[in-house]
C-alpha positions, 0 to 999 in steps of 0.5 A: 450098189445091191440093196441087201437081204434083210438083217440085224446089225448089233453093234458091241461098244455101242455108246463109244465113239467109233459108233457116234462119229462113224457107224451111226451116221454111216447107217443113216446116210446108206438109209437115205441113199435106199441102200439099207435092206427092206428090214433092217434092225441096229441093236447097240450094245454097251457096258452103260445103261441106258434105253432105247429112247435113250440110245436113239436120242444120244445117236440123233445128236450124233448124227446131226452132228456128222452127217452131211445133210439130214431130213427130220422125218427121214432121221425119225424113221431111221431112229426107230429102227435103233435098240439098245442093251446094256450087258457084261462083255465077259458074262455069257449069262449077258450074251444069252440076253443078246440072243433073246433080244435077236430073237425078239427082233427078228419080227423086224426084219423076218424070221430067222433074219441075218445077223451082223456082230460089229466089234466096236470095242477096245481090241483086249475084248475082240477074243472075249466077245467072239467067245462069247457069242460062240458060247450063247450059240448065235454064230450058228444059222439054219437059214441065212448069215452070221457075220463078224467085223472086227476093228484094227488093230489086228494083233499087236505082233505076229503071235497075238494076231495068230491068237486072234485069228484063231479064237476068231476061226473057232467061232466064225468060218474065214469068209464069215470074218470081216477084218474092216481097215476104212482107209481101203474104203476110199474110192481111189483105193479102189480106183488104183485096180480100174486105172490099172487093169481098164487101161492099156496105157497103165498096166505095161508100164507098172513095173521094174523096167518103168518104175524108179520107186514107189512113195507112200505118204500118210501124214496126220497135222493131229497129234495122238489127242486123248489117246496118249495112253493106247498110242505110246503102246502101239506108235506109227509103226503099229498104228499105221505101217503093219495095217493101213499101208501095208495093205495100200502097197498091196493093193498097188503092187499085186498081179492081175487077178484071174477075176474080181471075185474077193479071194482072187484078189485077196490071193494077189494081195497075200503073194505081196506081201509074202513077197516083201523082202524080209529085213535084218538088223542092219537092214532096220539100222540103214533103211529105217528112221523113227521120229516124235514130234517135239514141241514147237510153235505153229501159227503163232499158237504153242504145240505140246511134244509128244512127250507132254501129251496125257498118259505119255510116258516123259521118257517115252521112245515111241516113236510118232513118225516112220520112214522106212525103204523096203523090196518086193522080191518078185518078177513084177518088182524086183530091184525097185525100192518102195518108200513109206513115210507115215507120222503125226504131227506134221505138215497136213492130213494127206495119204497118197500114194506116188509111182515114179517113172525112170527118167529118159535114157538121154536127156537130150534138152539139159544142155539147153534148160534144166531137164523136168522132174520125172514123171509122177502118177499120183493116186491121192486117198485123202483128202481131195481124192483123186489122180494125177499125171505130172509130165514135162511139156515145152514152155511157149517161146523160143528155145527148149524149156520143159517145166512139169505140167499136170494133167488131173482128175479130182472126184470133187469134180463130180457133182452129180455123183454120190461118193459114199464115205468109208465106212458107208462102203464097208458096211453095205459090203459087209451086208451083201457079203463082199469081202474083197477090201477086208483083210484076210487072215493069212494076209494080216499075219504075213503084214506081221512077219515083215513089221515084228523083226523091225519091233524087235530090232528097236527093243533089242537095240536101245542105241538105234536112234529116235530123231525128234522133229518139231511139230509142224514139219515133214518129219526128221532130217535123215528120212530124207536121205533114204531116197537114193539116185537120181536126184530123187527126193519125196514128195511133199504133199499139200492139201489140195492135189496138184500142189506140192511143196515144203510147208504147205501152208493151208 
């Protein structure tokens, strides 16, 4: 990993807790890592008043409290590169203090040092905060850098997410705007192009003639904790299918790319995801299933529903839970059926993503024992990252027995490997100006067009149903009959990677 040019990283809703829990702590560990530049600043901005004293005392609690293991004298020097200023977002008298407080700090980092705006707010203020800083004048360089990273969600439907894109492209060029999703920060999401395209194994066969169907499983145990308010506006298919997994089916369906420079594999990710058959009202009807988690008793403790969580609306059909089944018509992946399931409350926290081979033409050993599930390649995202080949061998003994057997990689197993966390990637990206894992404009529009007709559908038609689950399962019923043929069912993920079953007990 390059060490950056020298910068400044000012931090918009600096005293929120995306920037405690994640941003700060990031920064330390790539501090401690030596992959901060030489000069480097962090300017937190927020609406509440403090000091610098106080940010850098508020932020060392934060950091002791996320980071994985921390030096006090490495902490101290890290510290002192911290600064704060309290403004109104919506005053542009506030962000000409921001650029007199820049200008100050570029004795830290050189004259006319690069500067880094991260948009750490609620998503109402992404517009207002770009406007402004366009209108105090500090998009503008004459040596260097101006970068923005602006925070999911990207919009909340297909013409807001054009209106941010365009207030965003009338103050920032395209490659000057990093739309940052930390699910495309874990290392198996970028493992998926070094499997493929560094194997001659893989690569021939990931595809219509090899594949049955492709599985994507995101499941969170947590229900929507305090954020009942923002989520009973948004629900799974906003919070996570348009976003996340949307980006995650790109990144496993798309062509090789002429090279791995960002905008060739940008590009391969777009045709993806223009590619995505689009779905009518019947299409919703049939091959998409909602749910919201009901209250229910887990380990003998008693689990709110959805629906008694704070700032839910009692009456509420948001839905917690998303299973839909959807195509890619394309030459790579027609007639091959891909399958997302994504909620709340469910059994444990996992996201993976599972390519089903087709079966053997002849099952030549069913007349002797059962045949063995098909063929699976898992790629697990979180937690336990890592991959996994599920294949049938003979049990020792007399006779034709087949049982599935795993063959694995876990980058646990790497102990004398560093893995740097999601945003630790993402942000060290972002400063060496690599913007191959952040969403690109015409990208996050075309993951609009093919989620807002099933919004709309759901708006226009109040019969379409909201299945409730009790908290704890994998969801309703009817998501499993989407998976057709076969005999094929979902996987049903435990924690840790080469376990599966119905209720992962962990």
């Amino acid at each position: 990993m390059e060490k950056p040019q020298n910068c400044i990283i000012a931090i918009f809703g600096a005293s929120g807790d995306l920037t405690k829990r994640m941003l700060l702590p990031a920064l330390f560990e790539l501090y401690k890592q030596k992959l901060l530049p030489e000069k480097f600043a962090v300017l937190g901005i927020a609406r509440s008043e403090s000091s610098d004293d106080g940010f850098r005392k508020n932020m060392a609690e934060a950091i002791k409290s996320e980071a994985k293991t921390v030096d006090e004298k490495q902490l101290d020097e890290f510290l002192k590169k911290l600064y704060y200023l309290s403004i109104d977002f919506n005053s542009v008298d506030g962000f000409k203090s921001v650029a007199n407080r820049l200008e100050n700090l570029d004795n830290t980092c050189g004259k006319n040092c690069n500067y880094i705006f991260y948009l750490a707010t609620p998503p109402n203020m992404f517009e207002i905060i770009a406007g402004n800083i366009g209108k105090a004048g500090l998009n503008k360089a004459e040596h260097g850098y101006r970068r923005i990273v602006v925070e999911k969600p990207f919009g909340y439907d297909l013409e807001s997410a054009k209106v941010l894109n365009s207030k965003l492209h009338s103050v920032f060029q395209e490659d000057e705007i990093y739309r940052i999703d930390h699910y495309l920060g874990k290392e198996t999401v970028q493992n998926i192009f070094v499997t493929r395209f560094s194997n001659g194994i893989f690569e021939p066969i990931w595809n219509r003639n090899y594949v049955h169907h492709v599985e994507i499983t995101s499941a969170e145990s947590i229900g929507v904790e305090n954020r009942g308010g923002y989520y009973d506006g948004a629900g799974a298919l906003r919070d996570m299918v348009q976003n996340h997994l949307m980006q995650i089916v790109g990144f496993i369906a798309l062509e090789p790319p002429s090279s791995f420079e960002a905008n060739a594999i940008r590009n391969e990710q777009l045709k993806v995801l223009e590619s995505l058959r689009p779905m009518k009202e019947k299409d919703v009807e049939k091959n998409v299933i909602r749910g919201q988690y009901m209250a229910s008793t887990i380990k003998g403790e008693r689990v709110k529903g959805y629906r008694e969580e704070s700032q839910v609306n009692p009456d509420s059909r948001t839905a917690t839970f998303v299973a839909m089944k959807f195509y890619i018509d394309n030459w790579r992946w027609g007639g091959v059926p891909f399958y997302i399931k994504t909620g709340k409350r469910l059994p444990t926290r996992v996201t993976e993503a599972v390519i089903h081979f087709k079966p053997t033409p002849h099952a030549i050993f069913s007349r002797i024992k059962r045949e063995h599930p098909g063929n699976q390649f898992v790629i697990r995202i979180q937690p336990d990252e890592g991959i996994l080949l599920k294949f049938g061998m003979k049990v020792p003994g007399s006779g034709y027995e087949v049982q599935n057997v795993n063959m694995e990689f876990h980058y646990s197993d790497l102990s004398n490997v560093y893995i740097p966390e999601a945003y630790e990637r993402l942000l060290h990206d972002c400063m060496i100006g690599d913007a191959t894992l952040f969403a690109r404009a015409d990208a996050v529009e075309a993951a609009w067009e093919f989620v807002e007709p099933i919004q709309k559908v759901w708006e226009k038609n109040p019969k379409i149903k909201v299945y409730g689950y009790p908290a704890g399962t994998w969801g309703p019923d009817n998501a499993d009959d989407l998976i057709e043929g076969d005999g094929s069912t979902w996987r049903y993920p435990c924690k840790n990677l080469a376990d599966d079953g119905i209720y992962c007990e962990l």
